[in-house]
N, C-alpha and C positions, 0 to 999 in steps of 0.2 A: 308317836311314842317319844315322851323326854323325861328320863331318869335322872335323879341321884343319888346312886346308893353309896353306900357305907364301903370301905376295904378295898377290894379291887375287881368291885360288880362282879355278879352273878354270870354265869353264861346263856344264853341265849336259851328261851323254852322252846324247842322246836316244834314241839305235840300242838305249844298254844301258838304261836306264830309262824306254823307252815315250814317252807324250805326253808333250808340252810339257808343264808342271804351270804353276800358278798361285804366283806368289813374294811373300812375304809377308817385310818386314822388321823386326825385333822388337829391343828395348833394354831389355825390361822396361818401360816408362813403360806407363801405361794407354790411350794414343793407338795404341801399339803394339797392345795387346791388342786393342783396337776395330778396328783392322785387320785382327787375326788372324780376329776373328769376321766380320769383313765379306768378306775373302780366303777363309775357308771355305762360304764361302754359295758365292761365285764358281764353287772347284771345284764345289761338288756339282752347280752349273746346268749347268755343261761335262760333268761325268763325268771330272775331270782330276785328281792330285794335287797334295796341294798342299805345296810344299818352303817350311820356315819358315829363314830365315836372320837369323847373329847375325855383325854386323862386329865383330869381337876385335882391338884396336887395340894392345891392351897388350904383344904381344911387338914390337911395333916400335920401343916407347918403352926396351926390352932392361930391363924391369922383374920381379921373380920372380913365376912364374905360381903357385905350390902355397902351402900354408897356411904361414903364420910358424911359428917353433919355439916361439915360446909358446902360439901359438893352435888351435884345435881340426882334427882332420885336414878336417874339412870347408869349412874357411873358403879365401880364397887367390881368386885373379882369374879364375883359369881355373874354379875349383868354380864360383863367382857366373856368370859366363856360361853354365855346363849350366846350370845353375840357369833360368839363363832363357831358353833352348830348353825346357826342360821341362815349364816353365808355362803358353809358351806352345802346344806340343803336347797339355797338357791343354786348355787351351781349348778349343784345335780342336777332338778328339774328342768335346766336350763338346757345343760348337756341330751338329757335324757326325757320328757315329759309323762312318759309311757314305766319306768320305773318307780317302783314303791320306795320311798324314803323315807325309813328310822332314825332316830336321833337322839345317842344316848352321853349323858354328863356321867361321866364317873369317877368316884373319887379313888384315888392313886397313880402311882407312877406310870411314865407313858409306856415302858416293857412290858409290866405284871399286866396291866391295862388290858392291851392290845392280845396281848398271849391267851389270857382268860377269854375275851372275847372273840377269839378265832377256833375257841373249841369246839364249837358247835356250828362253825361258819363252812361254806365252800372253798373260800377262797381271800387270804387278809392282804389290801395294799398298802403301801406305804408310802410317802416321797423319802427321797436318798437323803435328803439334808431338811432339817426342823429348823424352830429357833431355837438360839442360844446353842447353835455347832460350835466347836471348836473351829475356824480358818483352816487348818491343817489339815483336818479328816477328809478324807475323798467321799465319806458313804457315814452318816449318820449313825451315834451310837444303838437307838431304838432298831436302823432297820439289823445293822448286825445282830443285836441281841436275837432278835423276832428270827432271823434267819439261821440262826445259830440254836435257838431251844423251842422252836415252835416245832407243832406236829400235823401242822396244816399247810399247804402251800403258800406261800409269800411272793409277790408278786412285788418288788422292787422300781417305782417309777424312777428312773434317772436316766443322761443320756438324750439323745434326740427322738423325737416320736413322732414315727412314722406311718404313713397308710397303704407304704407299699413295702414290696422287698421280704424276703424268707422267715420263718421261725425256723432260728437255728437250735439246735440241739446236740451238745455233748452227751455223747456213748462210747463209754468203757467196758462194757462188759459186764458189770457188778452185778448183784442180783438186783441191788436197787433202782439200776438201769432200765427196766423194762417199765415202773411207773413214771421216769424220767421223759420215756418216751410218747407215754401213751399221752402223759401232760400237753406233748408237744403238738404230736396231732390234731390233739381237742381243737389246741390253740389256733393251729393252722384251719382249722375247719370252720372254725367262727371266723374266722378273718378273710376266708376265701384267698389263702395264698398256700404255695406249697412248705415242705419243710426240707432241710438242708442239716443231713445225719451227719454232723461230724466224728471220724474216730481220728486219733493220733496218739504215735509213741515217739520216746523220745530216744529210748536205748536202743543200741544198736540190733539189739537180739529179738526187740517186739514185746509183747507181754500178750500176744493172743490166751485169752482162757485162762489169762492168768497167773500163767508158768512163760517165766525168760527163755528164752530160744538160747542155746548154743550158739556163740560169736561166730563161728563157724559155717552159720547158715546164710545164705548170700540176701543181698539185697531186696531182690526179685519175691523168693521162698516165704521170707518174711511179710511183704508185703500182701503177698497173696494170702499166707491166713489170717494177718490182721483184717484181710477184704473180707476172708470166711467171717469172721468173730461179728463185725460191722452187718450182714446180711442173716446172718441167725438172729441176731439180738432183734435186728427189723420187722422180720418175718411175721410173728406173731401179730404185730401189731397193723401192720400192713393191710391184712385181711379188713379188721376190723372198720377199717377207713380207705376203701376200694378209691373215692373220687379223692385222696388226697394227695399230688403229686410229689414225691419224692427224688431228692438228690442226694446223692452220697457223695462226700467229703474226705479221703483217705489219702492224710499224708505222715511225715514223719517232722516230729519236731514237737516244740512242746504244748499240750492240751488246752492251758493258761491264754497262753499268748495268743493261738490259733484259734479260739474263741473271741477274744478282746479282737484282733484284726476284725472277723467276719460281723462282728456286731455292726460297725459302721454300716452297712445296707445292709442289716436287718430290722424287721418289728421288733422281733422280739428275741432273747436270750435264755434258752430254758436248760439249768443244770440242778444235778442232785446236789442234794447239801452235801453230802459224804459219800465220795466214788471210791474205786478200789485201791489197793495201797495208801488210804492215810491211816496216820497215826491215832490208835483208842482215845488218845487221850483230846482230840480237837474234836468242837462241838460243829465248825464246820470246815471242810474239806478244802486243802490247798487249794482245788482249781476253783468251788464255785468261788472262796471266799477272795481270789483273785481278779475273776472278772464280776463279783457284784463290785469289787473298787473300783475297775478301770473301764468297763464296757461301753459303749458311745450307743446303748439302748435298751430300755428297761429288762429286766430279766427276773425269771418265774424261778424260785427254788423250791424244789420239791425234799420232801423232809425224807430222813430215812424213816423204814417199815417198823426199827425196833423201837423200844422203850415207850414212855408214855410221857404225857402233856404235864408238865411241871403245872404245881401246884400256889 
């Protein structure tokens, strides 16, 4: 399958082309490609295809897509873009042989792009940094965007990647906490390693359930129902993934940083986009949008449950 459509492509028919597939965004940079290979692992855990997409920005800009008349029939905007679906679908097969690989051109920007295209997906990745980054930015303007208004989980390549070592998981408590964690299981279950629940607070008082403890209450008290909060939140999910070894994580200090530490030996990083106590007004949530900047290994953000898929 190689499309070019008009605006910012259609979403995915699921009825005509089966499962959800796993979405992988591609620009040629190498961050892309590291994606592509890490996007292909993804499918093969699932059993899922996996659709490589290229945002083709150039017919908007009403610039000529075919080779100059001096230059060879192959050269021109639109050749350069197959060009890089194609590289990037060798990869794949390369990575994965046993994997179904789609491959779509689509005209618009690489946010709207990728957002439209993961609405009807499993699971959309990205590499951390494209071309044409800014030097300065630690994390790629697209993946912030993607992880900030998507409504599908976003899977973040950056960092070191690993074949061994924990999926770590940030748990608050929130209610959105509980698909945070089920993400995380999944994850672990495919990768045959265990998971590593992190909880932490940073005020003196705790924040178990959500209500500040009285300064009053001692060290000890506190710690002990942030342990309760940390093993109720688990429980449920627990059941559901009997062979998945678990570790609990329960200290004090701040959530951000306690994550960014544990990532260096882990696979993977999996937080919700928006945990408890942020502000309405932020699209994503102090701590994931801290450690998707600084983590030392890819990391899964799972989106919140409200609102709906931008248009």
């Amino acid at each position: 399958m190689n499309s070019l459509d008009a605006g910012a492509g259609p979403a995915m028919n699921t009825e005509e082309g089966g499962a959800r597939p796993v979405v992988v965004g591609v620009d040629g940079s190498d961050s892309s490609l590291a994606a592509v290979r890490f996007a292909t692992r993804e499918a093969a855990w699932r059993q899922l295809p996996l659709r490589i997409v290229h945002a083709f920005i150039w017919p908007l800009m009403h610039v000529k897509m075919g080779p100059s008349e001096a230059g060879p029939q192959e050269g021109g905007l639109r050749h350069d873009a197959e060009r890089t679906l194609a590289t990037a679908a060798a990869v794949a097969r390369e990575a994965d042989p046993s994997v179904s690989v789609l491959t779509d051109l689509v005209t618009g920007a690489p946010s709207p792009v990728l957002l439209r295209a993961a609405r009807d997906a499993e699971l959309l990745v990205i590499g951390d940094r494209g071309l044409g980054g800014f030097t300065g930015l630690l994390v790629g303007s697209v993946a912030v965007q993607c992880t900030a208004h998507g409504r599908t989980p976003v899977l973040v390549v950056r960092g070191e990647r690993r074949d061994a070592g924990p999926v770590v998981v940030g748990v608050d408590g929130s209610p959105d906490s509980v698909r945070t964690i089920e993400a995380a299981f999944e994850e672990a279950a495919m990768r045959d390693t265990e998971v590593l629940a992190v909880h932490s607070w940073s005020r003196a008082g705790g924040h178990a359930h959500g209500e500040h403890h009285d300064h009053k209450h001692d060290a000890a008290t506190v710690a002990l129902e942030e342990g309760h909060l940390l093993e109720d939140a688990l429980a449920g999910v627990r059941k559901d993934y009997p062979d998945v070894k678990v570790r609990e994580h329960l200290l004090r200090g701040r959530p951000a940083k306690v994550l960014v530490e544990l990532s260096k030996q882990a696979q993977l990083v999996v937080v919700g986009a928006h945990g408890r106590g942020g502000f309405t007004g932020l699209l994503l949530g102090s701590v994931s949008h801290q450690v998707l900047h600084h983590a030392d290994s890819p990391v899964l953000v799972i989106p919140r449950t409200e609102g709906r898929a931008p248009s």
